[in-house]
HTML snippet that shows the backbone in 3Dmol.js (N, CA, C, O; Angstrom):
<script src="https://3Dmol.org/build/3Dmol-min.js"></script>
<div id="view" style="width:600px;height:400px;position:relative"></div>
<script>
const pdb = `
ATOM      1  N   UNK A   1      31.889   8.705  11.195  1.00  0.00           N
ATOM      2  CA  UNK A   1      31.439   7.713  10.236  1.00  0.00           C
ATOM      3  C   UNK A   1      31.633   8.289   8.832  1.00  0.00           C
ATOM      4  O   UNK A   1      31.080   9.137   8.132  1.00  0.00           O
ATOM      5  N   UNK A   2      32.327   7.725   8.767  1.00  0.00           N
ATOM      6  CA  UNK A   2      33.043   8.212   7.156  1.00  0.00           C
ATOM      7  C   UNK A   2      32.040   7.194   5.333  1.00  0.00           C
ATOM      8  O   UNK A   2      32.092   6.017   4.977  1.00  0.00           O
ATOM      9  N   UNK A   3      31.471   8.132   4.853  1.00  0.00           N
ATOM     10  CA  UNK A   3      30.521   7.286   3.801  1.00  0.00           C
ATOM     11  C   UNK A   3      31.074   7.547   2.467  1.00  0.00           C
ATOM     12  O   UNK A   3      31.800   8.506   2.207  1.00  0.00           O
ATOM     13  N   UNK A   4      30.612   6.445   1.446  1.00  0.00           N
ATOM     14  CA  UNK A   4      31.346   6.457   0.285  1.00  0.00           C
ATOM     15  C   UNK A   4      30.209   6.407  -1.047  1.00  0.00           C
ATOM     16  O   UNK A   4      29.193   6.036  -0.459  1.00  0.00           O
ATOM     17  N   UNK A   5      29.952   6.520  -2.025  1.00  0.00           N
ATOM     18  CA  UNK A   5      29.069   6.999  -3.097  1.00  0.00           C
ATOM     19  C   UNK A   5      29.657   5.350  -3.924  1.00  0.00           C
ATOM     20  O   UNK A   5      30.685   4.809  -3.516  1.00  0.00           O
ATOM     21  N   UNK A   6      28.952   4.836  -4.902  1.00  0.00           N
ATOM     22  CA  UNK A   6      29.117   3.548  -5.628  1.00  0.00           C
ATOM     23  C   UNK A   6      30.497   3.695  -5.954  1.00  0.00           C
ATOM     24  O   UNK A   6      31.313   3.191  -5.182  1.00  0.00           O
ATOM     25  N   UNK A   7      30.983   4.432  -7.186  1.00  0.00           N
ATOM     26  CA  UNK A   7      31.870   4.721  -7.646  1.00  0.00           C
ATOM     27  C   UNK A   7      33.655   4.450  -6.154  1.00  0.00           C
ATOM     28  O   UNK A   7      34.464   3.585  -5.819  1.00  0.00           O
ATOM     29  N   UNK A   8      33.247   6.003  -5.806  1.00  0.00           N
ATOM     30  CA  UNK A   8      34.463   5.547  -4.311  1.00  0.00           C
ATOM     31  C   UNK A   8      34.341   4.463  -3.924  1.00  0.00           C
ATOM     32  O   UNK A   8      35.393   3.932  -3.566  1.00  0.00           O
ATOM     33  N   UNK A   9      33.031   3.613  -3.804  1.00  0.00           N
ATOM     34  CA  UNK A   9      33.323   2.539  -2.716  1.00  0.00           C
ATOM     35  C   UNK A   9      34.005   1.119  -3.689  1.00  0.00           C
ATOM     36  O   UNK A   9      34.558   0.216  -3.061  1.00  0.00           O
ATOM     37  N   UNK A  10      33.913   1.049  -5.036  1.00  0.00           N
ATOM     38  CA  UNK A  10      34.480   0.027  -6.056  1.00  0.00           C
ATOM     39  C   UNK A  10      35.638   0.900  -5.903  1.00  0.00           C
ATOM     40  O   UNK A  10      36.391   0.316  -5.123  1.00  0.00           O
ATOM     41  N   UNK A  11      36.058   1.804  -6.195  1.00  0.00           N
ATOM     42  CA  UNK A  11      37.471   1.976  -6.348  1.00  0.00           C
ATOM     43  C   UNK A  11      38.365   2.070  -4.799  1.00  0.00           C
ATOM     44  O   UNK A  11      39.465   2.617  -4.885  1.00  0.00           O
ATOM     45  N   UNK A  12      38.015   1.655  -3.655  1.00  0.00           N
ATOM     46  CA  UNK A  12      38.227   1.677  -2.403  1.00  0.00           C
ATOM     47  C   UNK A  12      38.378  -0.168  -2.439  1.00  0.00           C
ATOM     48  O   UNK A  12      39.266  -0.575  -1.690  1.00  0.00           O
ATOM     49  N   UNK A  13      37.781  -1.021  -3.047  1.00  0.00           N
ATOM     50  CA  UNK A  13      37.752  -2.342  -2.777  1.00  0.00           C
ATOM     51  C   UNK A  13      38.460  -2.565  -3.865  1.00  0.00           C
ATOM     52  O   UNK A  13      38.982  -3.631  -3.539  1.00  0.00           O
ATOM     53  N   UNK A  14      39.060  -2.220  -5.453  1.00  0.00           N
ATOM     54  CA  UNK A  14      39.576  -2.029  -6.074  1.00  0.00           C
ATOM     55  C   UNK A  14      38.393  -2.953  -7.106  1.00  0.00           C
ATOM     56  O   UNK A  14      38.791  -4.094  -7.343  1.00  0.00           O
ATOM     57  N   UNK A  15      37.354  -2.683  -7.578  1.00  0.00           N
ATOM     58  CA  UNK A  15      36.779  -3.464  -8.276  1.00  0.00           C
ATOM     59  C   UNK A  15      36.153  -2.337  -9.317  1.00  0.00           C
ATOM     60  O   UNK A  15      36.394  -1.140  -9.162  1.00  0.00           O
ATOM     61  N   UNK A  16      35.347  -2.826 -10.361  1.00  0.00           N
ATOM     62  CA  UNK A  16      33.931  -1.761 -10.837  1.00  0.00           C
ATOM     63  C   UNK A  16      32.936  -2.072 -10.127  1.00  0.00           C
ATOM     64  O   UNK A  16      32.820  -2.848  -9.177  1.00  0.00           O
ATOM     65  N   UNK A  17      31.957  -1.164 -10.852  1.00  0.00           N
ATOM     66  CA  UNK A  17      30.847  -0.596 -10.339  1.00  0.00           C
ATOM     67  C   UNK A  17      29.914  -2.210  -9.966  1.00  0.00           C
ATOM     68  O   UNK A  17      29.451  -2.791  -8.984  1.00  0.00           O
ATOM     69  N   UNK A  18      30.034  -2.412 -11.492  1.00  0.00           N
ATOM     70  CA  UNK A  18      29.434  -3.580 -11.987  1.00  0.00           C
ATOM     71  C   UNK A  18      29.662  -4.444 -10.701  1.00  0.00           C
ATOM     72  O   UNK A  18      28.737  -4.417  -9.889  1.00  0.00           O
ATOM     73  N   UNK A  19      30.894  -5.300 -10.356  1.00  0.00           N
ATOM     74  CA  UNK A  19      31.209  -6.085  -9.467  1.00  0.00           C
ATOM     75  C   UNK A  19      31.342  -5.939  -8.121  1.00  0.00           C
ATOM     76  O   UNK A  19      31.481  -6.881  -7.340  1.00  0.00           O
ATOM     77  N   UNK A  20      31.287  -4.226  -7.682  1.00  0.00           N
ATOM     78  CA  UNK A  20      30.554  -4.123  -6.197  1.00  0.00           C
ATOM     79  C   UNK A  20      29.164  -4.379  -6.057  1.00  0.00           C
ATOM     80  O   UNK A  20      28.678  -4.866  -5.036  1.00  0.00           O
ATOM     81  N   UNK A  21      28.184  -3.894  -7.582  1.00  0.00           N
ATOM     82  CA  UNK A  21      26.316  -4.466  -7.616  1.00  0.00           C
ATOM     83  C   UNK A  21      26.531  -5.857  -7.474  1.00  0.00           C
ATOM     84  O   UNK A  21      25.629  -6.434  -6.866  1.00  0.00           O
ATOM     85  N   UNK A  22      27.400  -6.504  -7.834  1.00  0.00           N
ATOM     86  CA  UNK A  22      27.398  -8.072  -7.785  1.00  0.00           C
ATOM     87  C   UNK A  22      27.560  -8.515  -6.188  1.00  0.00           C
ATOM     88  O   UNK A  22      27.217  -9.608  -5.737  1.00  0.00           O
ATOM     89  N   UNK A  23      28.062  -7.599  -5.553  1.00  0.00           N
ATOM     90  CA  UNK A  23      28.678  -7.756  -4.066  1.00  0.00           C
ATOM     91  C   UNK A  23      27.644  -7.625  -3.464  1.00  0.00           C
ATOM     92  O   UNK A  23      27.374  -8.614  -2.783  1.00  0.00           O
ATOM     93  N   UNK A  24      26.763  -6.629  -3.402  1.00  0.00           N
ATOM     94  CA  UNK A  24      25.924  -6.335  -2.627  1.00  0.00           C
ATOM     95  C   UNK A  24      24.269  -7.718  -2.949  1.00  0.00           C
ATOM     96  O   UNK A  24      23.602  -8.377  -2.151  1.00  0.00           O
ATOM     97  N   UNK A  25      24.233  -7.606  -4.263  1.00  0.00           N
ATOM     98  CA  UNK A  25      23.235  -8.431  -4.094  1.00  0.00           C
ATOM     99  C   UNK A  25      23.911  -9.863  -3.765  1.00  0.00           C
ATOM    100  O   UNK A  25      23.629 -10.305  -2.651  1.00  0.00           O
ATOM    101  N   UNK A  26      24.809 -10.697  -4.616  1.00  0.00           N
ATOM    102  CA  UNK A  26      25.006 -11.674  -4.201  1.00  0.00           C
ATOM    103  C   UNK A  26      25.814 -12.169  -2.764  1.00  0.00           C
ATOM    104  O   UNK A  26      25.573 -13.031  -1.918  1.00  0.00           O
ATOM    105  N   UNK A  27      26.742 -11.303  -2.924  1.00  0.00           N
ATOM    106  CA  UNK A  27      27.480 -11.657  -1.527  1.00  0.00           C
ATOM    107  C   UNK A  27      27.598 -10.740  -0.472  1.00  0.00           C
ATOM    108  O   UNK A  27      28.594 -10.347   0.136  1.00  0.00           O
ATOM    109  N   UNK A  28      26.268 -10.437  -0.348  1.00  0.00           N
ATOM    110  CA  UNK A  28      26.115  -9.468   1.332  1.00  0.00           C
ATOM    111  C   UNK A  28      26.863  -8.164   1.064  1.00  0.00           C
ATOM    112  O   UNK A  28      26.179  -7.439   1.787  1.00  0.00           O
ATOM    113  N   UNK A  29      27.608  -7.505   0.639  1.00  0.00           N
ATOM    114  CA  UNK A  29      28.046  -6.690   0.739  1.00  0.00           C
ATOM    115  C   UNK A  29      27.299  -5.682   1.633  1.00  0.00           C
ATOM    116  O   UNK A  29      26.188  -5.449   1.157  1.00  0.00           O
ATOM    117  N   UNK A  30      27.544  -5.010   2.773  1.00  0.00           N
ATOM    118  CA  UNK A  30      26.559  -3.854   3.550  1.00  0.00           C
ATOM    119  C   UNK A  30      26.584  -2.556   2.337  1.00  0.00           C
ATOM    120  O   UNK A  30      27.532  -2.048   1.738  1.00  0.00           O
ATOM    121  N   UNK A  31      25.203  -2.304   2.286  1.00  0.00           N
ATOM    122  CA  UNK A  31      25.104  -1.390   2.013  1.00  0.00           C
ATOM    123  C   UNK A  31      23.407  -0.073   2.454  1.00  0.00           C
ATOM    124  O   UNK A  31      22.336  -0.562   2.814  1.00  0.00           O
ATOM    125  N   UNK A  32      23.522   0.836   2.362  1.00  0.00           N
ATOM    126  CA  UNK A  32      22.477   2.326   2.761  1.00  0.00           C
ATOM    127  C   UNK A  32      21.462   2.486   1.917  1.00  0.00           C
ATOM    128  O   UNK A  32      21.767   3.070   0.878  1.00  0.00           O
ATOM    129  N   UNK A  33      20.388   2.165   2.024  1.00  0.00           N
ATOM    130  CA  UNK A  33      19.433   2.534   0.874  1.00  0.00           C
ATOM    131  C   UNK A  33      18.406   3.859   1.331  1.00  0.00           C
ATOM    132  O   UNK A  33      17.626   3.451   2.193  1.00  0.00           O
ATOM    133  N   UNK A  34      18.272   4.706   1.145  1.00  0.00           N
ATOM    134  CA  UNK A  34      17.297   5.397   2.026  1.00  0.00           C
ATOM    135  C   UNK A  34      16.121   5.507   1.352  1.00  0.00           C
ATOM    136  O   UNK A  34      16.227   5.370   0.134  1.00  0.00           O
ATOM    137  N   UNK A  35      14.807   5.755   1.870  1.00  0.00           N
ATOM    138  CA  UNK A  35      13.742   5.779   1.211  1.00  0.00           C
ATOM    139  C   UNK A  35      13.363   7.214   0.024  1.00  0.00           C
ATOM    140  O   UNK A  35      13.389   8.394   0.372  1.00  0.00           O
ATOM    141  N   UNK A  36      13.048   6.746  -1.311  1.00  0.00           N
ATOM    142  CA  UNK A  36      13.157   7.964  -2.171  1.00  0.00           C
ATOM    143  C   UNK A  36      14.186   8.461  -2.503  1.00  0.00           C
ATOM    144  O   UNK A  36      14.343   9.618  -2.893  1.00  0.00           O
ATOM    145  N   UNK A  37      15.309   7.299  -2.331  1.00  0.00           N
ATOM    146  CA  UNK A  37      16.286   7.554  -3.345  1.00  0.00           C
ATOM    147  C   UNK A  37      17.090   6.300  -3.768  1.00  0.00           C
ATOM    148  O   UNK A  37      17.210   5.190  -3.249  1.00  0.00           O
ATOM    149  N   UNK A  38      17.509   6.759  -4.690  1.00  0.00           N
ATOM    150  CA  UNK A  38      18.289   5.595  -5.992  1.00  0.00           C
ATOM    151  C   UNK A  38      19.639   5.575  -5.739  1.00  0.00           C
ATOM    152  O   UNK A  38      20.326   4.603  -6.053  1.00  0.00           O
ATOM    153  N   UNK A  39      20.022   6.405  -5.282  1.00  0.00           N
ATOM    154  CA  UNK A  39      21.250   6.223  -4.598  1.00  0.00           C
ATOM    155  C   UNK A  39      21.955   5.047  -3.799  1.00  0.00           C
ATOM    156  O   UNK A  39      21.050   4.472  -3.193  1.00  0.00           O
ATOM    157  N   UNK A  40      23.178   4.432  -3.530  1.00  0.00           N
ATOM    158  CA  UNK A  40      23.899   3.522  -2.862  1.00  0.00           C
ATOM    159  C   UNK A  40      24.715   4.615  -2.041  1.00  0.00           C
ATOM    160  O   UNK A  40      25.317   5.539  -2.588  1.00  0.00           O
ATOM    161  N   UNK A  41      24.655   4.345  -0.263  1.00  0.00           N
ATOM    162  CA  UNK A  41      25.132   4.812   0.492  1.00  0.00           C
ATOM    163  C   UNK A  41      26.093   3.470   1.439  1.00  0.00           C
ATOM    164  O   UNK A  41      25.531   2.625   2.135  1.00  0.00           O
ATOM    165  N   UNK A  42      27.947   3.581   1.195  1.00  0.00           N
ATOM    166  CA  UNK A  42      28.465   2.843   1.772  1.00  0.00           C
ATOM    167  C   UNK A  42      29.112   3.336   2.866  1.00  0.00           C
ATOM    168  O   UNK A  42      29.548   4.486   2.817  1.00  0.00           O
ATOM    169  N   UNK A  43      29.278   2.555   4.016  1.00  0.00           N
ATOM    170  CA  UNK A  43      29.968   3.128   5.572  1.00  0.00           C
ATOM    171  C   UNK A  43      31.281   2.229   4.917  1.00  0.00           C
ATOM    172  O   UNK A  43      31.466   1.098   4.467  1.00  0.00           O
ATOM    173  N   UNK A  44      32.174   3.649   5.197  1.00  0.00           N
ATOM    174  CA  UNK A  44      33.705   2.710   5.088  1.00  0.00           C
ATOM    175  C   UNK A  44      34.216   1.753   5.819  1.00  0.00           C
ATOM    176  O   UNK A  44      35.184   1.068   5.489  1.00  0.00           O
ATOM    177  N   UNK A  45      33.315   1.619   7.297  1.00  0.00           N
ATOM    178  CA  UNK A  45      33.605   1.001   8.323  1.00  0.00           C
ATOM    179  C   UNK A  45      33.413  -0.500   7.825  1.00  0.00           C
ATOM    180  O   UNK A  45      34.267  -1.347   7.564  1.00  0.00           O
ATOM    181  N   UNK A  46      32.021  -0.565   7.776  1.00  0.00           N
ATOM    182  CA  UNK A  46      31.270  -1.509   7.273  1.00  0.00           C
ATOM    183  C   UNK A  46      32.193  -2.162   6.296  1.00  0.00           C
ATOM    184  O   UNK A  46      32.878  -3.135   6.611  1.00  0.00           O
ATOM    185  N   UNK A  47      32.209  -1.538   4.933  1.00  0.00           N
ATOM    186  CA  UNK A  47      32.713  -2.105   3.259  1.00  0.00           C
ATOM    187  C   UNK A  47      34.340  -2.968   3.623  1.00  0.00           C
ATOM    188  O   UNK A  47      34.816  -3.954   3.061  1.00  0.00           O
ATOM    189  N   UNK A  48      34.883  -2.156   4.747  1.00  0.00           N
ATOM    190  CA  UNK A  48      36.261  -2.507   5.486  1.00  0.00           C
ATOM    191  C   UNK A  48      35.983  -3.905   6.266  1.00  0.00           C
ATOM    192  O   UNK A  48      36.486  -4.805   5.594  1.00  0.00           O
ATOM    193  N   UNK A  49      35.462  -4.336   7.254  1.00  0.00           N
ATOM    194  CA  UNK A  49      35.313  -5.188   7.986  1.00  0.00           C
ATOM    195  C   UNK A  49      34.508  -6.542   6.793  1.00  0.00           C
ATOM    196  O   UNK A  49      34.629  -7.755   6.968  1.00  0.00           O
ATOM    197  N   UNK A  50      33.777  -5.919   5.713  1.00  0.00           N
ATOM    198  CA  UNK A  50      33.055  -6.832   4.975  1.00  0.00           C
ATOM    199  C   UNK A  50      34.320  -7.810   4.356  1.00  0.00           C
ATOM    200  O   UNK A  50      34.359  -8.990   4.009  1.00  0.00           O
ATOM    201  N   UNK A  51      35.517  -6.504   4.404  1.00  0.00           N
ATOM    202  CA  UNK A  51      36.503  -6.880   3.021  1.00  0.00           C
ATOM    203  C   UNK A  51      37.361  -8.235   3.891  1.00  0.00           C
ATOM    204  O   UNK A  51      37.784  -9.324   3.504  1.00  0.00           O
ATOM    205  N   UNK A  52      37.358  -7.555   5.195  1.00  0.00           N
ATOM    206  CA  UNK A  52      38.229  -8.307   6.053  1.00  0.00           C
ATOM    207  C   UNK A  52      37.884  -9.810   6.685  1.00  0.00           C
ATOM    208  O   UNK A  52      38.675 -10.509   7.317  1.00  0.00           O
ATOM    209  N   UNK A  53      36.551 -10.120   6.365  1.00  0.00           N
ATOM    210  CA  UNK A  53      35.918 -11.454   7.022  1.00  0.00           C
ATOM    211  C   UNK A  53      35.729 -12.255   5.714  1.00  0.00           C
ATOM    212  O   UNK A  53      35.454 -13.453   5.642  1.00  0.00           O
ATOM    213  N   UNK A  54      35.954 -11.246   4.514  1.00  0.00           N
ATOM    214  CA  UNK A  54      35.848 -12.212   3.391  1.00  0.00           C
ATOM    215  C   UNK A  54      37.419 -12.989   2.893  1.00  0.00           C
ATOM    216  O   UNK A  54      37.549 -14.080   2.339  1.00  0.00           O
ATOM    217  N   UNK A  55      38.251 -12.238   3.211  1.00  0.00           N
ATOM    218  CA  UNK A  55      39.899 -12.173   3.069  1.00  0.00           C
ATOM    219  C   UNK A  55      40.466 -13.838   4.299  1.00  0.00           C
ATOM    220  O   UNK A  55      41.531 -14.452   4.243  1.00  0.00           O
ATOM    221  N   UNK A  56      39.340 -14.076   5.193  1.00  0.00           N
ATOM    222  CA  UNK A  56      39.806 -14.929   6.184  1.00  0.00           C
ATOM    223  C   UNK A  56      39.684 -16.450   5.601  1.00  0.00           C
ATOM    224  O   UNK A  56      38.539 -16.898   5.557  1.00  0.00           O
ATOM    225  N   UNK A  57      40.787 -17.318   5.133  1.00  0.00           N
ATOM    226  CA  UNK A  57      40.194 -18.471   4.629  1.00  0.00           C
ATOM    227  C   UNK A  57      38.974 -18.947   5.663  1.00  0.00           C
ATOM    228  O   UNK A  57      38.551 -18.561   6.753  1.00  0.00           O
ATOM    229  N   UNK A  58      38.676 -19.909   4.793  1.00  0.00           N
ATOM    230  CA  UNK A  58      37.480 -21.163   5.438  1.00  0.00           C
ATOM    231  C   UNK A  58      37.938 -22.614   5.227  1.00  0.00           C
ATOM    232  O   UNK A  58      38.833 -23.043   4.499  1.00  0.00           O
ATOM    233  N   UNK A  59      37.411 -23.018   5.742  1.00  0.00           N
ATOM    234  CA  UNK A  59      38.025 -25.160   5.540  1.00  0.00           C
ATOM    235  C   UNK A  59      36.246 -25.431   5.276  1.00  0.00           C
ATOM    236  O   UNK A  59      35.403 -24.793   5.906  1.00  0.00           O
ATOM    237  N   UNK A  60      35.985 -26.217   4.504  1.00  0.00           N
ATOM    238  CA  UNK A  60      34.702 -26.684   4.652  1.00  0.00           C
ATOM    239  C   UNK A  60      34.716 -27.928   4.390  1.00  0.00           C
ATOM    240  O   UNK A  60      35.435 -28.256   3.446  1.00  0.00           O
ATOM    241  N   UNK A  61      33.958 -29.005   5.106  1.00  0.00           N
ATOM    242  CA  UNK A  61      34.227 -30.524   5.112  1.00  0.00           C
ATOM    243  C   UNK A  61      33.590 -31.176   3.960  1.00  0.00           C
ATOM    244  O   UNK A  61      32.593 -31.794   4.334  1.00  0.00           O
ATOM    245  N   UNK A  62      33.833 -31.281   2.480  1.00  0.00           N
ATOM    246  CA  UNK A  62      33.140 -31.443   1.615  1.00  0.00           C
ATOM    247  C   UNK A  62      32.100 -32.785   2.059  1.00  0.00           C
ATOM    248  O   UNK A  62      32.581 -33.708   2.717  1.00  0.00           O
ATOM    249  N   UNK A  63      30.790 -32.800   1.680  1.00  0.00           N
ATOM    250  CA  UNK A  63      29.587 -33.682   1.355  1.00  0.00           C
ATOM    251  C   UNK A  63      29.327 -34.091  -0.133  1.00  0.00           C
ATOM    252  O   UNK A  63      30.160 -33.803  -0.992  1.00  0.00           O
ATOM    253  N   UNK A  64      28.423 -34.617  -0.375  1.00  0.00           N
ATOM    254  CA  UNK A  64      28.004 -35.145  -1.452  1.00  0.00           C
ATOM    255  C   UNK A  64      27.482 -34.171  -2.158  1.00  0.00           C
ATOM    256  O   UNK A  64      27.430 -34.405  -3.365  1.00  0.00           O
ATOM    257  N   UNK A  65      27.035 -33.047  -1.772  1.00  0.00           N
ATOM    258  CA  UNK A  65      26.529 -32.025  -2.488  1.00  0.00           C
ATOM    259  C   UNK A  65      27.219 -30.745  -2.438  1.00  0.00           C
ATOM    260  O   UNK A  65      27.535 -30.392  -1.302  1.00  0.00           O
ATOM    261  N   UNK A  66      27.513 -30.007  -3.337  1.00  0.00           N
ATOM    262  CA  UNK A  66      28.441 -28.976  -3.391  1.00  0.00           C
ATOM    263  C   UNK A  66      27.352 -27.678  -3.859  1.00  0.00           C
ATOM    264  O   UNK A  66      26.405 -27.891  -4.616  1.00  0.00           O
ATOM    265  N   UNK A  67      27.581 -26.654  -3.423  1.00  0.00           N
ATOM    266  CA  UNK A  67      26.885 -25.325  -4.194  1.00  0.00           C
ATOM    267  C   UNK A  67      27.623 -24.460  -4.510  1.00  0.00           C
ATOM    268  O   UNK A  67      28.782 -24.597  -4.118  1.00  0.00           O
ATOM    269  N   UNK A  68      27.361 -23.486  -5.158  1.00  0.00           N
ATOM    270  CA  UNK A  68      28.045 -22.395  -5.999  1.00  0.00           C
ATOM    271  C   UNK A  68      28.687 -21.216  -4.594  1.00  0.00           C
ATOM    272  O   UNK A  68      29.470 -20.269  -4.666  1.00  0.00           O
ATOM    273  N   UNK A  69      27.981 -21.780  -3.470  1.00  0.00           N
ATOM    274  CA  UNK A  69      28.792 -20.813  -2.635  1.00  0.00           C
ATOM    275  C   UNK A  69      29.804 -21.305  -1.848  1.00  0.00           C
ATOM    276  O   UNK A  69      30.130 -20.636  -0.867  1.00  0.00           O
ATOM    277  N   UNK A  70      30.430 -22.454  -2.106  1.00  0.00           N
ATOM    278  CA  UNK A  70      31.457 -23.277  -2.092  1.00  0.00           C
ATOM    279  C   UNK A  70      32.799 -22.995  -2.660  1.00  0.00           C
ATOM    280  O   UNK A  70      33.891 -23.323  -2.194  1.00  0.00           O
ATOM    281  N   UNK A  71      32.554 -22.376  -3.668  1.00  0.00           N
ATOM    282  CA  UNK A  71      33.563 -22.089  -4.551  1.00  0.00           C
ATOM    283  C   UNK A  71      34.667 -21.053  -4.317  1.00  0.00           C
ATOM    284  O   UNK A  71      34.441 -19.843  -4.273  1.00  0.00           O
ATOM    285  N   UNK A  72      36.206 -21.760  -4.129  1.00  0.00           N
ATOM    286  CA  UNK A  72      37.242 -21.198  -3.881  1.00  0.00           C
ATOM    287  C   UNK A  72      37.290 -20.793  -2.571  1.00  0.00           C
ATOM    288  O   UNK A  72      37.624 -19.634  -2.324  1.00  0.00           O
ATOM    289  N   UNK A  73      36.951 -21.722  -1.505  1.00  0.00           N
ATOM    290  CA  UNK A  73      37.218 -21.774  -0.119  1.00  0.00           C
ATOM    291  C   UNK A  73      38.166 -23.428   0.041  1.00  0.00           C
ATOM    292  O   UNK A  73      38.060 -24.298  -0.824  1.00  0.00           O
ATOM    293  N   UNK A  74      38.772 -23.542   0.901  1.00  0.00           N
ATOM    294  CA  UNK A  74      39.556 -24.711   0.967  1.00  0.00           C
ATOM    295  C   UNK A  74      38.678 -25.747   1.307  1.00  0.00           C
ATOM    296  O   UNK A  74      37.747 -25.837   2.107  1.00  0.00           O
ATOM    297  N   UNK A  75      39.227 -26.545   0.467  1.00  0.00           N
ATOM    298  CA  UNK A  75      38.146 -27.776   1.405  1.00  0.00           C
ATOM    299  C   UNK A  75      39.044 -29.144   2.164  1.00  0.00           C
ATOM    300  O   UNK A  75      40.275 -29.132   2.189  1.00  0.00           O
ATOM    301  N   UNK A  76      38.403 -30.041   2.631  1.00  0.00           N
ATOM    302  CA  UNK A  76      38.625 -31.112   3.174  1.00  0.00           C
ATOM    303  C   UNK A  76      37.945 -32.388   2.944  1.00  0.00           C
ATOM    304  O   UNK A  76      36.809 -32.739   3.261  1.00  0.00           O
ATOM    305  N   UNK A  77      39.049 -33.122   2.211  1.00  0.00           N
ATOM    306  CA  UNK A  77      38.072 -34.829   1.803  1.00  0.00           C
ATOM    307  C   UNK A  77      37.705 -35.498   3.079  1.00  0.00           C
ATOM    308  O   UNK A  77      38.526 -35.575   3.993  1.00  0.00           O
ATOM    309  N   UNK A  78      36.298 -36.067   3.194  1.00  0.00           N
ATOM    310  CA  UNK A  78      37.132 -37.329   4.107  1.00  0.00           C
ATOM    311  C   UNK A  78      36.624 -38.257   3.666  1.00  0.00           C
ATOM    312  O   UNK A  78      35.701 -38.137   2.861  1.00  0.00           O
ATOM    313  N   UNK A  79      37.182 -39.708   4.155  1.00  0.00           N
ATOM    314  CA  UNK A  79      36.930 -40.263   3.475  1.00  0.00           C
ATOM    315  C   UNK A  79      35.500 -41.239   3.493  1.00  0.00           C
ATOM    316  O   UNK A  79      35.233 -41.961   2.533  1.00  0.00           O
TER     317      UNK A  79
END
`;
const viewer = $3Dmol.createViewer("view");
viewer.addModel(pdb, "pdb");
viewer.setStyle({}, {cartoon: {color: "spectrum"}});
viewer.zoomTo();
viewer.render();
</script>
């Protein structure tokens, strides 16, 4: 089990720091917290498979109501 520190794990997904914290709180990103420390502990396994289920399109059947986690997945009218 191979682990990665904040820094490695944004430059492993090719992002900053900033926009892997955005990953983890907003969009699930897995991540290690251990108790009594401030530290971010990432499994490469994990950050890999996260990258790979996010990379898979989606179709979603649009409704009358749309949310912000909608955004930039394919959709489908009907009518």
């Amino acid at each position: 089990m191979e682990t990665m520190t904040t820094k490695e794990a944004a430059a492993h997904i090719g992002v900053c720091v900033n926009t892997l914290r955005k990953y983890v709180h907003e969009e699930e990103l897995p991540v290690l917290r251990f108790p009594g420390r401030r530290k971010w502990t990432f499994r490469k396994d994990l950050v890999d498979e996260w990258v790979k289920k996010r990379s898979q399109p989606e179709v979603v059947v649009m409704s009358a109501e749309r949310t912000p986690k909608d955004y930039g997945k394919l959709r489908v009218l009907t009518p």
